[in-house]
C-alpha positions as CSV (number, residue, x, y, z in Angstrom):
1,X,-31.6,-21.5,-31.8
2,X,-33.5,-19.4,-34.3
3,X,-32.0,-16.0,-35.6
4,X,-34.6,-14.1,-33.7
5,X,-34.6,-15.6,-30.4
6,X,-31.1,-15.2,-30.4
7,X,-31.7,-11.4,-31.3
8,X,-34.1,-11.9,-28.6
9,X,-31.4,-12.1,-26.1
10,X,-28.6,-9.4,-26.8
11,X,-31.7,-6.9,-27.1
12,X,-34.3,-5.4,-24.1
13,X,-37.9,-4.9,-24.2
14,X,-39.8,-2.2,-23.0
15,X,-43.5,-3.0,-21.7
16,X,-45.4,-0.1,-19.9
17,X,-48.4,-1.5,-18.0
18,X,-46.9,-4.4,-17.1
19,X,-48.2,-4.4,-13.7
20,X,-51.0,-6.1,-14.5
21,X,-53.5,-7.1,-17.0
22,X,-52.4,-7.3,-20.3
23,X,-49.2,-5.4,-19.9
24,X,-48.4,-8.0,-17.5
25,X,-49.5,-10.8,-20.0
26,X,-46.7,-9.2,-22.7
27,X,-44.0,-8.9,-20.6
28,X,-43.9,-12.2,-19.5
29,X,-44.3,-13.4,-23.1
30,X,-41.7,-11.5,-24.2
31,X,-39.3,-12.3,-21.4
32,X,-40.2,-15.9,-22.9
33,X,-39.0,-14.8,-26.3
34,X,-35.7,-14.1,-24.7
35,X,-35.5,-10.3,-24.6
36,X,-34.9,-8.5,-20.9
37,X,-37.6,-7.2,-20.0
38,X,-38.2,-3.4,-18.8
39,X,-41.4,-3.5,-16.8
40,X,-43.2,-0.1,-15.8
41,X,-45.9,0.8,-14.1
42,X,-46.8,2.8,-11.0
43,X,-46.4,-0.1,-8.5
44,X,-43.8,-1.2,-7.0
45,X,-44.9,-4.3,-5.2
46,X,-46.7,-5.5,-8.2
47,X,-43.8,-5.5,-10.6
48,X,-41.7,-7.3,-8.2
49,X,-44.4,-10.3,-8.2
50,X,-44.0,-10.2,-12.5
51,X,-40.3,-10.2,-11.7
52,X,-40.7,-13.1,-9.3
53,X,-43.1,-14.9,-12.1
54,X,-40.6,-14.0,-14.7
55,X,-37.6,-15.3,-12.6
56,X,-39.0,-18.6,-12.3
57,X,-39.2,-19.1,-15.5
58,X,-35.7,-17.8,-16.2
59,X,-36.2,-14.9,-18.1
60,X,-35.0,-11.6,-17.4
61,X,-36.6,-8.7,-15.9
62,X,-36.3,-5.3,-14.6
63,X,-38.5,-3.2,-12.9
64,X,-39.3,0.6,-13.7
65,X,-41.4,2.1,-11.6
66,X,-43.0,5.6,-12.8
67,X,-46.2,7.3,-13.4
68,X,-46.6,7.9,-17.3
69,X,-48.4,10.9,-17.3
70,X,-45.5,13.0,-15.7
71,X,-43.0,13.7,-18.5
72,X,-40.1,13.0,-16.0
73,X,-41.1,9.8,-15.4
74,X,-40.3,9.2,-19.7
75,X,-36.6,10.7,-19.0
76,X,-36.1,7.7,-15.9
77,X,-38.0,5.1,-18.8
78,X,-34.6,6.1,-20.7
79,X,-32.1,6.3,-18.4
80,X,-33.2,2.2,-17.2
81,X,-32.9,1.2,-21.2
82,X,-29.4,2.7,-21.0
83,X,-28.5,1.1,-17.6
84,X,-28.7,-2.1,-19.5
85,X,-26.1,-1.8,-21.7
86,X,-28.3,-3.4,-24.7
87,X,-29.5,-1.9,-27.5
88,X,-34.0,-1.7,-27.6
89,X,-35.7,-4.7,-29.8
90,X,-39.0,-3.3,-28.7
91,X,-41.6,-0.9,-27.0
92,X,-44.7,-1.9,-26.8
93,X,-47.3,1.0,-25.1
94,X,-50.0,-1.0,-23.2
95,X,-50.4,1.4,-20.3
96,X,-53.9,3.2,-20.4
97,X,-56.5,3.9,-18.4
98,X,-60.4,4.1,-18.7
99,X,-63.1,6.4,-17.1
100,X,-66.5,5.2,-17.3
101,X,-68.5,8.3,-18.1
102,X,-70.8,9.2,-20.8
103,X,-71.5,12.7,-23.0
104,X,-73.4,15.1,-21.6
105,X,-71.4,14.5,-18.3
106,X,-67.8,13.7,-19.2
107,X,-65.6,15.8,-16.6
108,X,-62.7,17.3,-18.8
109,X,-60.2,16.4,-16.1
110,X,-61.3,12.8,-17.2
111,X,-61.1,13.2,-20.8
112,X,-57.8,14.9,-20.2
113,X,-56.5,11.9,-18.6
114,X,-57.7,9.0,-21.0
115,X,-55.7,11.5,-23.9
116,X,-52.6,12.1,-21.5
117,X,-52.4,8.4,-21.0
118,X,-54.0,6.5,-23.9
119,X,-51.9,8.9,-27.2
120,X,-49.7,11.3,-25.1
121,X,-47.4,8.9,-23.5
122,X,-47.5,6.4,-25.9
123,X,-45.9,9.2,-28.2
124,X,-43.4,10.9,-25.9
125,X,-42.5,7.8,-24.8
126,X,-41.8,6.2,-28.6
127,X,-39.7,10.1,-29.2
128,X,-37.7,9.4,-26.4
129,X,-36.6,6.0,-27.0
130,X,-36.1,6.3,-30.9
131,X,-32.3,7.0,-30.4
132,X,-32.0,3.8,-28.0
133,X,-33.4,1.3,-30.5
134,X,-30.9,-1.2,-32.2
135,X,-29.1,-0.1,-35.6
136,X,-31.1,-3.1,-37.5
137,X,-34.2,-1.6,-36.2
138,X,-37.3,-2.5,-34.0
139,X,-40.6,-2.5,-33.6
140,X,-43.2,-0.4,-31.0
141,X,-46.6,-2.3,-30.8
142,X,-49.6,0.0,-28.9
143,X,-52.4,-1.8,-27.6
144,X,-55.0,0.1,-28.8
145,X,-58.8,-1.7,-28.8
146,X,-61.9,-2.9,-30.6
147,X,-63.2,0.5,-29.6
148,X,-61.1,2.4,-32.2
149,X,-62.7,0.6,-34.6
150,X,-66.5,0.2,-33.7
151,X,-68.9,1.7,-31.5
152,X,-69.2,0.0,-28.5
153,X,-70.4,0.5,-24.8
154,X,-67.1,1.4,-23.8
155,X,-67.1,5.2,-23.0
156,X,-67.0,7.5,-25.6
157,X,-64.2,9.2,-24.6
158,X,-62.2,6.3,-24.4
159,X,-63.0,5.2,-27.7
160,X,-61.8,8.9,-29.4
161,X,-58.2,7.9,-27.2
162,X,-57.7,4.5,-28.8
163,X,-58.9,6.3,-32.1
164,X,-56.2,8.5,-31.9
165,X,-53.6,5.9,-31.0
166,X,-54.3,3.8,-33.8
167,X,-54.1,7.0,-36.3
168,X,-50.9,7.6,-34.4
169,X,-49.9,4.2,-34.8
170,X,-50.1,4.6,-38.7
171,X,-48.4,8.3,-38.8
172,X,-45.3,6.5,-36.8
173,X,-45.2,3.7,-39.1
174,X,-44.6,5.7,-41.9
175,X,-42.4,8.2,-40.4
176,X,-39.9,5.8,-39.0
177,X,-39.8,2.8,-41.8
178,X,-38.0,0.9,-42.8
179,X,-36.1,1.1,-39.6
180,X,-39.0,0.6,-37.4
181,X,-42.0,-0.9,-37.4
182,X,-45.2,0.0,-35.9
183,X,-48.1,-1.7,-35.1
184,X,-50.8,-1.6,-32.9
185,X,-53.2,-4.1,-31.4
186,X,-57.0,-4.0,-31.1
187,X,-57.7,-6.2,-28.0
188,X,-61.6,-6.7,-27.7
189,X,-63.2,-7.2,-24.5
190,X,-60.9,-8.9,-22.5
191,X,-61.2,-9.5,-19.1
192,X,-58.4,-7.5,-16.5
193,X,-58.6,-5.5,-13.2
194,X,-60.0,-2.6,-15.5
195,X,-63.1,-4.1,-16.4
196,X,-63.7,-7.0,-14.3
197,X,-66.4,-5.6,-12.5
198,X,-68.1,-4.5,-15.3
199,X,-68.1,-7.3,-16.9
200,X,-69.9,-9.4,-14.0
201,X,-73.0,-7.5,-14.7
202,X,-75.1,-10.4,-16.6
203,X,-76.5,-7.8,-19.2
204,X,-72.9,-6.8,-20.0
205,X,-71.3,-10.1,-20.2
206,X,-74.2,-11.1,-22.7
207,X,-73.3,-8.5,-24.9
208,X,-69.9,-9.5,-25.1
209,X,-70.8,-13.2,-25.9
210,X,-73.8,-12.2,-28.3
211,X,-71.3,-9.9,-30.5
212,X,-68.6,-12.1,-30.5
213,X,-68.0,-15.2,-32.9
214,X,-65.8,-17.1,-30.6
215,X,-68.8,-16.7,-27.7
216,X,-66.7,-15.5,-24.9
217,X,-64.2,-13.0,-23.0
218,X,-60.4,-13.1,-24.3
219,X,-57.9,-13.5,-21.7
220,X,-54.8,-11.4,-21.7
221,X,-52.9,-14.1,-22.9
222,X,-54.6,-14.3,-26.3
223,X,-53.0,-10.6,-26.9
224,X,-49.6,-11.0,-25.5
225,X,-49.2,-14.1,-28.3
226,X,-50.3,-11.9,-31.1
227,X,-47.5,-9.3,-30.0
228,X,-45.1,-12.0,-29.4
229,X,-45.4,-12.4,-33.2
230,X,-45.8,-8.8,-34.5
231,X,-42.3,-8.5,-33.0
232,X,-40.6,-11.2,-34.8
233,X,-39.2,-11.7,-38.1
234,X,-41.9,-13.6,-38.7
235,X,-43.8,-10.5,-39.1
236,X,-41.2,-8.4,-40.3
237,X,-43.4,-7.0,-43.7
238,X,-46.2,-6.2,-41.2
239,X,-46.1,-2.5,-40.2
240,X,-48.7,0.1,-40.1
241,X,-51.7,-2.0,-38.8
242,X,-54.1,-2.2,-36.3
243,X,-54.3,-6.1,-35.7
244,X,-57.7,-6.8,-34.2
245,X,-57.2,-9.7,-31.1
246,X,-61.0,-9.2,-30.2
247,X,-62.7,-12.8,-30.8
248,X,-64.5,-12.1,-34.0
249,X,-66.4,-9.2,-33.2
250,X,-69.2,-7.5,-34.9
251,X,-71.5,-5.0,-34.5
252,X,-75.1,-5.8,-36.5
């Protein structure tokens, strides 16, 4: 068995969003990988059906249900890690929501949110779990998007979020090296419960094929196996960056 797999296994694994989408996608793959994984998310009934997926495959999984933009909820996040007497490998932030709004009509409550979610939680979260990370080190991935990047038709509030993840992404990465590294992921349009519907517009999904090299939606999948590797060894100079998972993208 390889050095990290067997890491793998003496360490947990952290995955907000895992409900569903590509949160779900990671924590699967990373239960794969060997490490138990912590799943959170708001509901209950769907992290039991990850934990049923994951079981049957024989990995390990615990469910953590809590609502990331209360501040409690990061304390409980904590106190589960502990609970498993293993020290953290990896967080990896891929909770976030999306409003679909557009300047000059943007509620603040909304903007407020996409923030509160998107770059708030993913750095309370990271503060709270620093002490819990293994003495080797570990890594925090945050799944940022395409959108932090270039302009797209996602909203533009959501766009400034991931913008600000990614920039917090970079600040954490050289803060807390060489001890832990920090990446983030730029998924392009890939198709979950988010955006589903918006995406079976004609006009929208043309968009998506006509700017992308690769002609087509990702799958959550196609991120969870670039994460798989940003934690490993295998990627152990890679810290810092915003790895784009988004299909060849490009905006003429």
């Amino acid at each position: 068995m390889p050095q990290t797999e067997r890491m793998a296994q003496d360490q947990v694994a952290v995955v907000t969003g895992a409900s569903r989408g590509i949160g779900r996608a990671i924590a699967i793959e990373l239960a794969a990988a060997g490490y138990t994984v912590i799943g959170v998310a708001r509901s209950a009934e769907r992290l039991q059906q990850v934990a049923g997926t994951v079981g049957a495959r024989g990995g390990q999984f615990r469910t953590a249900v809590a609502d990331l933009t209360h501040d409690s909820a990061i304390t409980d996040i904590g106190d589960v890690v502990a609970d498993t007497m293993k020290p953290l490998g990896v967080l990896v932030n891929a909770a976030g929501v999306i409003v679909r709004s557009e300047p000059p009509d943007v509620d603040p409550l909304d903007f407020d949110l996409m923030l509160r979610l998107n770059v708030r939680a993913p750095l309370l979260l990271s503060q709270a779990l620093y002490g819990s990370f293994a003495p080797e080190g570990g890594s925090i991935v945050n799944v940022a998007s395409i959108a932090a990047e270039e302009v797209t038709r996602a909203p533009v509030a959501y766009q400034a979020s991931k913008a600000a993840l990614v920039q917090l992404t970079r600040g954490l990465a050289m803060r807390w090296g060489p001890q832990i590294r920090v990446n983030a992921v730029g998924p392009g349009y890939i198709e979950t419960d988010l955006n589903r519907q918006w995406l079976s517009d004609p006009d929208n999904l043309a968009y998506v094929e006509r700017h992308t090299a690769l002609n087509r939606v990702g799958a959550p999948e196609d991120v969870a196996g670039v994460v798989r590797f940003l934690v490993s060894g295998e990627a152990a100079y890679i810290t810092g960056q915003h790895i784009l998972v988004d299909g060849g993208w490009h905006t003429p």
